[in-house]
Every structure is written in structure tokens, then in C-alpha cells.
C-alpha positions in Angstrom: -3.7 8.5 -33.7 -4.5 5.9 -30.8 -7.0 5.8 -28.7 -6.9 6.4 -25.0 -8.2 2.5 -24.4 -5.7 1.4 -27.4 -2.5 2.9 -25.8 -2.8 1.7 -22.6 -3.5 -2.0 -23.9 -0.3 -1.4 -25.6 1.3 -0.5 -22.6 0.3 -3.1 -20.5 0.5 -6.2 -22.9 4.8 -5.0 -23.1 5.4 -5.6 -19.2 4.5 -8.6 -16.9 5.7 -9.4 -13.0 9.3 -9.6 -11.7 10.8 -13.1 -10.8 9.8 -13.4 -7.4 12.6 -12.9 -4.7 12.7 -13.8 -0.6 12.8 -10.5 1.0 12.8 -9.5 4.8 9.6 -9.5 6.6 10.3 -5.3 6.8 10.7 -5.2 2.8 7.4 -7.1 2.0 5.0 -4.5 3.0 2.8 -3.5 0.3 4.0 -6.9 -2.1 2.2 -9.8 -3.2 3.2 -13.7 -2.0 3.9 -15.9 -4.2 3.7 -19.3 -2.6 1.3 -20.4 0.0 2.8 -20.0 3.2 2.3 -22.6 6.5 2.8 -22.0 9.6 6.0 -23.7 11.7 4.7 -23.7 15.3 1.4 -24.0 17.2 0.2 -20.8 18.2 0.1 -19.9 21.2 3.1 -22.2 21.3 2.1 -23.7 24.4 -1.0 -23.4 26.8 -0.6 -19.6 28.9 -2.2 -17.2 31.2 -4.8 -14.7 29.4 -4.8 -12.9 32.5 -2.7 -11.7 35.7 -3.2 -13.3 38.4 -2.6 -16.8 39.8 -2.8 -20.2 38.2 -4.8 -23.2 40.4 -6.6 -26.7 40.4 -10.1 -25.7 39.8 -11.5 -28.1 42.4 -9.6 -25.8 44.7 -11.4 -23.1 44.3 -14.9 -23.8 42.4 -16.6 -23.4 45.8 -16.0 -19.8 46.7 -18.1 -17.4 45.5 -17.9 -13.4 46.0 -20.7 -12.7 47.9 -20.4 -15.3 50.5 -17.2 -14.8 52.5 -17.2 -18.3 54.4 -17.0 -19.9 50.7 -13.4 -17.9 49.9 -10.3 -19.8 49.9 -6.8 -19.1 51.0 -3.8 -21.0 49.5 0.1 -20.8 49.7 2.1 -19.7 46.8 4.6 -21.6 45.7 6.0 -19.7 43.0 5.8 -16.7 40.7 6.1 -17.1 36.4 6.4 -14.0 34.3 6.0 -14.2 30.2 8.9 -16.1 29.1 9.7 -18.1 32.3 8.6 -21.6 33.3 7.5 -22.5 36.6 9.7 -23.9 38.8 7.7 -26.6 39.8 4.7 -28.5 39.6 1.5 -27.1 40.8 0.2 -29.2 43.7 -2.9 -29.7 45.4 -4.1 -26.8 47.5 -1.3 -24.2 46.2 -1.3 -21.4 43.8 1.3 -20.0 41.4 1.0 -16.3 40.5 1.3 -15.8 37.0 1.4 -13.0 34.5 -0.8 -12.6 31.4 1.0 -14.8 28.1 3.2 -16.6 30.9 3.3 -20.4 30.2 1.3 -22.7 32.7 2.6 -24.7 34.9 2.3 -28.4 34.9 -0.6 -29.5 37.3 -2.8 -26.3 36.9 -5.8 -26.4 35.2 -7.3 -22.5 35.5 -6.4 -18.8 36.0 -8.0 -17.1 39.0 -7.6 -13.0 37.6 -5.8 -10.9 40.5 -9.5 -9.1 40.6 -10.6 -11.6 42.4 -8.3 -12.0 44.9 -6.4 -9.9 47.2 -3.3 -10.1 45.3 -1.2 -11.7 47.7 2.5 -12.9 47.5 2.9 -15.4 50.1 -0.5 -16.8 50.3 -3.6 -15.2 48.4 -7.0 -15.0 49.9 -9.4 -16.3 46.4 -12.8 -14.6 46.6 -14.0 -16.2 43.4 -14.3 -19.7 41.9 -13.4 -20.3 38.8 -13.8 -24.2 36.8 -11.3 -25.5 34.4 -10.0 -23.9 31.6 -10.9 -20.2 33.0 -8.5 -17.3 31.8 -6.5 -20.2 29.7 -4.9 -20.0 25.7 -4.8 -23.6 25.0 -1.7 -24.1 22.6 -2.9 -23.8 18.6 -6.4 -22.3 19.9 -5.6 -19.9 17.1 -2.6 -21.9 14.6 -2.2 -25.2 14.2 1.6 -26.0 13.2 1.6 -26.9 9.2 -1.6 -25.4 8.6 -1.8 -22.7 5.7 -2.0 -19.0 7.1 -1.8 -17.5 4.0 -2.3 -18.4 0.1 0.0 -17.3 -2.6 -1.2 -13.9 -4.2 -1.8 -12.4 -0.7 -1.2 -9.1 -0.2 1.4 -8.1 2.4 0.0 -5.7 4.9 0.7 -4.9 8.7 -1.4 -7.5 9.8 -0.4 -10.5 7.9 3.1 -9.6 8.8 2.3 -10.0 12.3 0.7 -13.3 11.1 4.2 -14.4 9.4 6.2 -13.2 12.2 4.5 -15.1 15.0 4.1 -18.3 12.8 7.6 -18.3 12.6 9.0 -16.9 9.2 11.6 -14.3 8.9 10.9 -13.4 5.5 9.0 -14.3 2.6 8.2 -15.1 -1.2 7.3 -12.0 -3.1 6.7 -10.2 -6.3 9.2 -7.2 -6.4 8.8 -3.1 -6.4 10.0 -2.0 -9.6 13.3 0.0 -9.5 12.2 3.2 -11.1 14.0 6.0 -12.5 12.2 9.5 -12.2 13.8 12.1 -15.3 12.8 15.3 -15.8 13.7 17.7 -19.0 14.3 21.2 -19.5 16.7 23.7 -19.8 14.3 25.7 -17.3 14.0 23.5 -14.9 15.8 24.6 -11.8 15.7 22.4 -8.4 12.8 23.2 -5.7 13.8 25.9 -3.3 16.6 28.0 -5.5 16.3 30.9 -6.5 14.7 31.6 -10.4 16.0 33.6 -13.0 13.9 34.7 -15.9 12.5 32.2 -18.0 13.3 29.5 -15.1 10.5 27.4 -13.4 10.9 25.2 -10.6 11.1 21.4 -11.4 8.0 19.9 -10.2 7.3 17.0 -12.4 10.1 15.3 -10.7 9.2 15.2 -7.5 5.5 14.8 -8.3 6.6 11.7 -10.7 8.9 10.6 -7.7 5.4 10.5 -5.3 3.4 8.8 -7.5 5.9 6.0 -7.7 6.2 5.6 -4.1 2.1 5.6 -3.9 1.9 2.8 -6.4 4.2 1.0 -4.2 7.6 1.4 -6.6 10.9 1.9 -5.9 11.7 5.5 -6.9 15.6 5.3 -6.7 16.6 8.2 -8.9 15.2 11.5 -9.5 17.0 13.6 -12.3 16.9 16.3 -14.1 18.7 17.0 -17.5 19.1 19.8 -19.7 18.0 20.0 -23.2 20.9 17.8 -24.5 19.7 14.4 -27.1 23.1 12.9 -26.4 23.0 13.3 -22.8 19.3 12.0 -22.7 20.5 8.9 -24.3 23.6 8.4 -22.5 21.2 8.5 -19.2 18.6 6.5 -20.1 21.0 4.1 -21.4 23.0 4.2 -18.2 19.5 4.3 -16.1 18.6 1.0 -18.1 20.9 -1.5 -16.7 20.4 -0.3 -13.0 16.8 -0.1 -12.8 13.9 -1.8 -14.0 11.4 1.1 -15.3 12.1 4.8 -16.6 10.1 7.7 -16.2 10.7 10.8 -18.4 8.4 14.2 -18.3 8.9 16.5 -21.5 10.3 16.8 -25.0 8.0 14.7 -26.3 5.8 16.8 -28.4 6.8 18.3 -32.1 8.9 21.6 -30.7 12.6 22.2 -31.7 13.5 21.1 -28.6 12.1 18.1 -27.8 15.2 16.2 -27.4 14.0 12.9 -25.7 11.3 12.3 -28.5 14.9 13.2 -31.1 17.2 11.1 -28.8 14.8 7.9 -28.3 12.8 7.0 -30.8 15.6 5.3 -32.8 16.2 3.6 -29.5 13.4 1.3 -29.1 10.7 3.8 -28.0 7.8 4.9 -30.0 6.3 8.0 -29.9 2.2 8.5 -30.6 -0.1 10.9 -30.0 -3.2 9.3 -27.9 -6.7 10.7 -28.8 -7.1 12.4 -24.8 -6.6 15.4 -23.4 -4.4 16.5 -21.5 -1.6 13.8 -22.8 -2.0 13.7 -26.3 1.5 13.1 -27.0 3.3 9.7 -25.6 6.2 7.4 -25.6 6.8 4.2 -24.7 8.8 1.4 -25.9 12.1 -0.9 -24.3 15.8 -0.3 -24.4 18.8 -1.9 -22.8 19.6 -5.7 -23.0 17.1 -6.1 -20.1 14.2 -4.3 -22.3 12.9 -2.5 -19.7 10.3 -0.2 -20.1 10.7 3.5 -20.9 7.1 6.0 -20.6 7.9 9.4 -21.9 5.2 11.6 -20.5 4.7 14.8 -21.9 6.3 17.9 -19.6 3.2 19.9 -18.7 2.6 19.8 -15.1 -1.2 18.3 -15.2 -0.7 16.1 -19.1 2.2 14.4 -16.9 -0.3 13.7 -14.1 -2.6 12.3 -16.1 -0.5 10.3 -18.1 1.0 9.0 -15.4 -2.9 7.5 -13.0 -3.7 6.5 -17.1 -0.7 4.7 -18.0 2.4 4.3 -15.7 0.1 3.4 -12.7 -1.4 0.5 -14.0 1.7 -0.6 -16.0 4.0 -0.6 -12.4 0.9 -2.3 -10.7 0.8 -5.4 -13.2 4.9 -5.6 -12.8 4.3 -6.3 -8.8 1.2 -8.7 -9.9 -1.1 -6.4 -7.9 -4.8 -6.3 -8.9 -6.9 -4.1 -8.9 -4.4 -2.1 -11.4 -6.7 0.8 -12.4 -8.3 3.3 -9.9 -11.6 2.7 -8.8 -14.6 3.7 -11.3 -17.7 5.2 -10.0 -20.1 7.0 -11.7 -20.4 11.0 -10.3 -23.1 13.3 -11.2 -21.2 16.8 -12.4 -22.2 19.5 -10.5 -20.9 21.9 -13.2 -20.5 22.3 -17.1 -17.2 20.6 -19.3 -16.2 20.7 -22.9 -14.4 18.5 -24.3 -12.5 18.6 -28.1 -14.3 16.6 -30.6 -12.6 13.0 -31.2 -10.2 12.8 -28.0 -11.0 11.7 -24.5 -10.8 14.1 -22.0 -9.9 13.5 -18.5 -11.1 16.1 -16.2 -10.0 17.1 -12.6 -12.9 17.4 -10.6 -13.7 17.3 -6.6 -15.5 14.2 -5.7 -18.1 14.1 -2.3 -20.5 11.8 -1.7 -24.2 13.2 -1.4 -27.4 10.9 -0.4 -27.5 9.8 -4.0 -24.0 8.7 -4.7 -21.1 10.4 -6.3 -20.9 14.0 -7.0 -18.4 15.4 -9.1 -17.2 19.3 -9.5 -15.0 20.1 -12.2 -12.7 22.3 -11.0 -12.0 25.9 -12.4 -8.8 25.5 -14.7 -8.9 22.2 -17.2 -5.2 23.5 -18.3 -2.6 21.6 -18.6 -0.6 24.3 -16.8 -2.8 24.4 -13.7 -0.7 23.1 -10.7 -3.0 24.6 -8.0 -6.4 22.7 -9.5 -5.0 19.6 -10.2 -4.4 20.0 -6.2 -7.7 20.9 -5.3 -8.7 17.5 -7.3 -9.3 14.2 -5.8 -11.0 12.8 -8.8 -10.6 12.5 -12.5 -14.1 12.4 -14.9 -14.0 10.7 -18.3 -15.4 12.5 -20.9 -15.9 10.0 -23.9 -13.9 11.2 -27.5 -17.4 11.5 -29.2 -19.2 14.2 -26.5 -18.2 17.6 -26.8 -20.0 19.2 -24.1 -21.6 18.0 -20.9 -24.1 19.3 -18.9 -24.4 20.0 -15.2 -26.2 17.4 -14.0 -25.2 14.6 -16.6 -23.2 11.5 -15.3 -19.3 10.3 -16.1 -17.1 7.6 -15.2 -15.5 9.1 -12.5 -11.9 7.5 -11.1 -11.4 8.1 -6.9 -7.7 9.2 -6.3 -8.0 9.9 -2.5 -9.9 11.3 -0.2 -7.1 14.6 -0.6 -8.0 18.3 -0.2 -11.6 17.8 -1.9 -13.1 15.5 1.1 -15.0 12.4 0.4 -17.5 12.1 2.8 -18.6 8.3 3.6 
């Protein structure tokens, strides 16, 4: 039997990043660069208004102040610039141009008077306030200089650096890719969320909750099947699935029942199939299959064992195969606020409800630890490790605690 820390080494040692690919700036979200990326303009572009109102030769106006009416100046204007015009002209000596806020400057002025301090005239505008050189004005590459690096490669694409990319003049960029993943559920009980069941029948959850975690790791979930309790057709699908995608996902038939036809159909085809010292999850697969050797995790079918197998194993594995780090959740340690057992000799991972009290974590193990327990694993937002050589801990005691989210149990700040 392997242990929990064994298992997922294994895991993690068989799969490595994609070839990196140019993708649209829309696609990149969520993906790591992988080249340093320089910007191909000045930015701003060009010296422009931060403000409304109306551009001027300092010396003009420096004079007038607010509170002393004889000091206010009154000047023609010439012309008017919106953002993304150009002034017709060249600003003289004693005029004013009225310009809108990112609106280039026109040659010959040298400040920004804002409309606030004037009385917003059209023709000729009455200036109430001086201002000296420079005022209310974005010299070009204040922020960017054209060539400089903006961003190094192993960045992190996020909202704001794709605002960064897009105003420095790239269209796309160099990144790892999601993982194409195949969702499969088994089970001749399974019938589709929303029908009607017949006895012995049960909705087909693990699909769509396999499906969600994909997408949260930042995946490509672009399948979700379910098959009956057919080896044949297991291995027809899988084979099929392996030259279009570039992980599998299965949940059931993996333990030692008559039925477990994907542990029957696949483990002559590349995957092997353990049992892990934890609970829930003792029983596993993994392995490679296809001429692409992609990976294959065959989860055991239990609502909350496929959960867990899944933050434990799959989570980290699609994280590494994107190149994004951290790959685990993150460990805190949680005082429990309540009681667990755990079986001799196998890690247990418990759900538990995570806050955050004036000494730090606090964890509260929620009422069902079954496998079977879809409306606990809910109310969970954490999972507590219970090492394979403690049987029983105490409320009170401290774990290793991994944060999911801050879901239905709330984590305060």
C-alpha cells in the first residue's frame, strides 16, 4: 500500500508543462508567460491632457490667481481637440485650445488650465487660475518607455497585466496551455441531473463536480461523459478521449467489486491501480495511454473519496502541466474545535469549516466524515490532515489544515 505523500510524488514526477503556444490576449487569462515580454510603444504614446479643459503657454496665465479678479485672464480659442484628434494648429501666444482629458497636445502649449477654473467658454474663456508649465500634462513614456520589459517570463496572466499587454501594444502572447481535460463518470446508476430516477438510480454528480474543479484549477474541461458499466466501452472511450485531449478524469469502478469495470478495462492499458494509505480515496489509478501518453487518474466513485482525490492529486498534477506554482492548496495550521478519528495506518483528510478567530485558524469538523456525504462536504471549506499514525484527536489539538475558499463556511479576515 502507498502512502498518501508517495502517490502523489508518483503522480506528479509522470506529467510536466505543455509546449508553450501564442494565444489571444482573451485566451491567456489565468496562464503563465513564457518569455519576457517588452513593450513596442511609449506610453502614453505622446504627451496629453490629464484633464478637461483648455491647453495654454503658462506665461499666459501664471499671473491670475482666484481670489483676485483683476489678475484673471481672457484669451481667444482657436480650436477644440477631443481624444484621438490632433490640433489643427499650433498654439500661439495669447490663445487657448480647449482640450479633452487623454487628447494629444498641441504643438506650442506647455500646460492644461482644468475647465474648473475657468468659465468654460467656447469662443474666448475667461482663466480664473494660473497654472505653470507642465500642469494637468502626461508627458509621453511617464509610465513605459518603448523596449523596456513590462513583464518577465513565468508571469501570471491576470486582468491587469492584460491591460498592461494590450496598451503596450501586443495582441497576444507566449503561454503555457490549459490542459484539455476529459471528465468520465461510471455507473450503470448514474442518470443525468434533472431526470427523473427510477429505483436504484442516483443522479450523476461526480461529473459535473469533476467538470468544476477542472475549470477552478484553470483547465479545459471539454467533455463530460457518463458510461455504463461496459469494460469494452470504457476502453474504447478513453482510448478515443486520448488522442483528443491531453488529461482524463474517471470517477468509479476502481475498487475490488464485480463491477468495477474501469479498474478491469485499464490496468492492462497502461494504468495502475493502488490503494493509497488515506481515507476517503484509498483506492487509485493512474498511469498513461495513447501514443501521446497522456495522463489517466481514476478516482474512486463516492461522491466525497472523488473530491478528495481529486484537491490531493489531480489538482496539483493539472497545476504543474500549466507551470503554475503554488500547485497545492494553502497549509495553515487550525485548532479543531471538535473531536476526529481516524483508522490506524492511513491518512485521513477531514472536511471541516475553517474561520479565523483572534488566535489564528479554527477548524470544525463537520458532522458526516462519509464518503457518501454530499451535503457536508458542502458545508466544508477546508480539509484537516490527520497523520496515518493518530487515531484520535482531540478538540482543541492542531492539524495541517488546507484553505479551499472562503465557500458556505465563512472565513473571516
Amino acid at each position: 500500500m502507498r502512502s498518501f505523500e508517495e502517490h502523489r510524488a508518483a503522480v506528479l514526477e509522470a506529467v510536466s508543462p505543455g509546449d508553450p503556444v501564442r494565444l489571444p490576449l482573451v485566451d491567456c487569462l489565468g496562464l503563465v508567460l513564457c518569455e519576457d515580454v517588452s513593450s513596442h510603444v511609449d506610453l502614453p504614446p505622446f504627451d496629453n491632457s490629464a484633464m478637461d479643459g483648455y491647453a495654454v503657454r503658462a506665461a499666459d496665465v501664471l499671473a491670475a490667481t482666484d481670489s483676485n479678479e483683476s489678475t484673471w485672464v481672457t484669451l481667444p480659442v482657436v480650436d477644440e481637440v477631443a481624444a484621438g484628434g490632433v490640433a489643427a494648429r499650433e498654439l500661439g501666444a495669447g490663445e487657448a485650445i480647449r482640450i479633452m482629458t487623454g487628447a494629444m497636445m498641441p504643438p506650442g502649449a506647455d500646460a492644461i488650465v482644468k475647465v474648473e477654473d475657468t468659465d468654460g467658454g467656447t469662443e474666448k474663456v475667461l482663466v480664473r487660475a494660473g497654472v505653470p508649465s507642465g500642469t494637468s500634462v502626461r508627458p509621453a513614456g511617464q509610465d513605459v518607455r518603448a523596449h523596456e520589459v513590462v513583464l518577465a517570463s513565468g508571469a501570471v496572466v491576470d486582468a491587469r497585466r492584460i491591460a498592461l499587454l494590450a496598451a503596450t501594444g501586443h495582441g497576444e502572447a507566449l503561454v503555457r496551455p490549459r490542459p484539455r481535460v476529459a471528465v468520465v463518470s461510471t455507473g450503470a446508476e448514474l442518470v443525468p441531473a434533472g431526470q427523473p430516477l427510477l429505483p436504484g438510480q442516483i443522479h450523476d454528480s461526480n461529473s459535473h463536480m469533476l467538470e468544476a474543479l477542472v475549470r477552478e484549477c484553470g483547465a479545459n474541461p471539454t467533455h463530460r461523459l457518463s458510461i455504463d458499466d461496459d469494460g469494452d466501452a470504457v476502453l474504447a472511450l478513453v482510448t478515443r478521449l486520448a488522442d483528443e485531449v491531453d488529461a482524463i478524469v474517471t470517477s468509479g469502478g476502481v475498487s475490488m467489486g464485480a463491477y468495477d469495470v474501469v479498474k478491469e478495462s485499464l490496468r492492462d492499458h497502461g494504468v495502475d491501480f493502488v490503494q493509497v494509505a488515506m481515507q476517503p480515496g484509498k483506492p487509485q489509478g493512474f498511469g498513461r495511454v495513447g501514443p501521446r501518453r497522456i495522463p489517466v487518474f481514476a478516482l474512486p466513485g463516492n461522491p466525497v473519496s472523488s473530491y478528495v482525490s481529486f484537491e490531493v492529486f489531480v489538482r496539483p498534477a493539472l497545476r504543474r502541466m500549466m507551470g503554475l506554482e503554488p500547485e497545492f492548496r494553502p497549509v495553515h495550521r487550525a485548532r479543531l474545535l471538535g473531536p476526529l478519528s481516524s483508522p490506524p495506518g492511513r491518512t485521513q483528510v477531514a472536511r471541516a469549516v475553517a474561520t479565523r478567530g483572534e488566535g489564528g485558524w479554527l477548524a470544525d469538523p463537520v458532522w458526516g466524515q462519509a464518503s457518501h456525504f454530499v451535503a457536508d462536504l458542502a458545508r466544508a471549506n477546508c480539509l484537516v490532515i490527520v497523520p496515518a499514525e493518530t487515531t484520535r484527536i482531540e478538540a482543541g489539538d492542531d492539524l495541517e489544515m488546507w484553505l479551499l475558499d472562503d465557500g458556505p463556511g465563512k472565513v473571516t479576515p
